[in-house]
N, C-alpha and C positions, 0 to 999 in steps of 0.2 A: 930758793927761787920761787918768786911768784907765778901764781897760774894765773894766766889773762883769761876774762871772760868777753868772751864773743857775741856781741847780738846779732840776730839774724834776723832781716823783716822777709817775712810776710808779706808777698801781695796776693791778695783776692780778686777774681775778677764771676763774674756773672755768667761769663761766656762757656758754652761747655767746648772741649776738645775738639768733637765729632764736626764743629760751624768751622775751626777752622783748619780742618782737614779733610779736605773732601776725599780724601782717598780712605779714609778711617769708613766711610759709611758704604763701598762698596762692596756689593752682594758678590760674594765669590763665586756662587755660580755661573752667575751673568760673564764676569770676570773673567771665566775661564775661558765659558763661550765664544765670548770676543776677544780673544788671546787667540785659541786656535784658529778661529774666522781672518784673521790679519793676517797669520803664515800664508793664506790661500789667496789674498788681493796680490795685487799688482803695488807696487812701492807709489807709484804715482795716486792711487787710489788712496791711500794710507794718507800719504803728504797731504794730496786735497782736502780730505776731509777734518785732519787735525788744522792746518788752516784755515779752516772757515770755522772749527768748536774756539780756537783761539782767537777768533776774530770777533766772537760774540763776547769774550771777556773784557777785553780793552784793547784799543790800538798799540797800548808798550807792549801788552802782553805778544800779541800778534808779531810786531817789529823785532821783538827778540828773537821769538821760534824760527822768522823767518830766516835771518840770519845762523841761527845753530840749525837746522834743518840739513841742508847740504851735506854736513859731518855725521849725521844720525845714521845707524845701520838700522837694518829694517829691525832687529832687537830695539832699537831705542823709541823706533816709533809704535812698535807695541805698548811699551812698557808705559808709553806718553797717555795711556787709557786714566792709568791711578791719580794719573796729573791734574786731569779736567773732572773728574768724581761720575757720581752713580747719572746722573742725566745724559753727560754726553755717552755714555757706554748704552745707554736704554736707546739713544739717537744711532750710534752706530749698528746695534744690532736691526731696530727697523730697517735699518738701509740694506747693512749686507745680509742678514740674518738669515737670510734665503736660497744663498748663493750654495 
């Protein structure tokens, strides 16, 4: 029996991991901070505010969340922090960070 040899490419790209993962670059501290800080809002607080981080990304983006929002338990709309990356978490803690 012959053994088949296999090529395999190779693509490279330029780009590193961290650009297209925003969630790869947040601070886990901060993370935490605003993990706990979300158990303590109100769900309407929650909803508002990841609508308007997703509204600053694109209009699909926004149209989709809108739409899955409704079905989200207040776990999902925590957890929507790693989603938007380390700026909007830096954004949500000025707002509630005080509370």
């Amino acid at each position: 029996m012959k053994e088949e040899k296999r090529k395999i490419k190779i693509h490279r790209s330029r780009e590193r991991v961290k650009d297209q993962m925003p969630w790869a670059q947040v601070d886990d501290k901060k993370f935490e901070k605003a993990y706990k800080i979300s158990f303590r809002l109100k769900r309407s607080e929650l909803v508002l505010f990841w609508l308007q981080e997703c509204a600053k990304e694109s209009e699909e983006y926004f149209e989709d969340w809108l739409r899955r929002i409704p079905k989200w338990s207040n776990q999902d709309l925590a957890d929507v922090m790693y989603e938007l990356g380390p700026e909007s978490i830096d954004r949500f803690l000025d707002k509630f960070g005080k509370r």
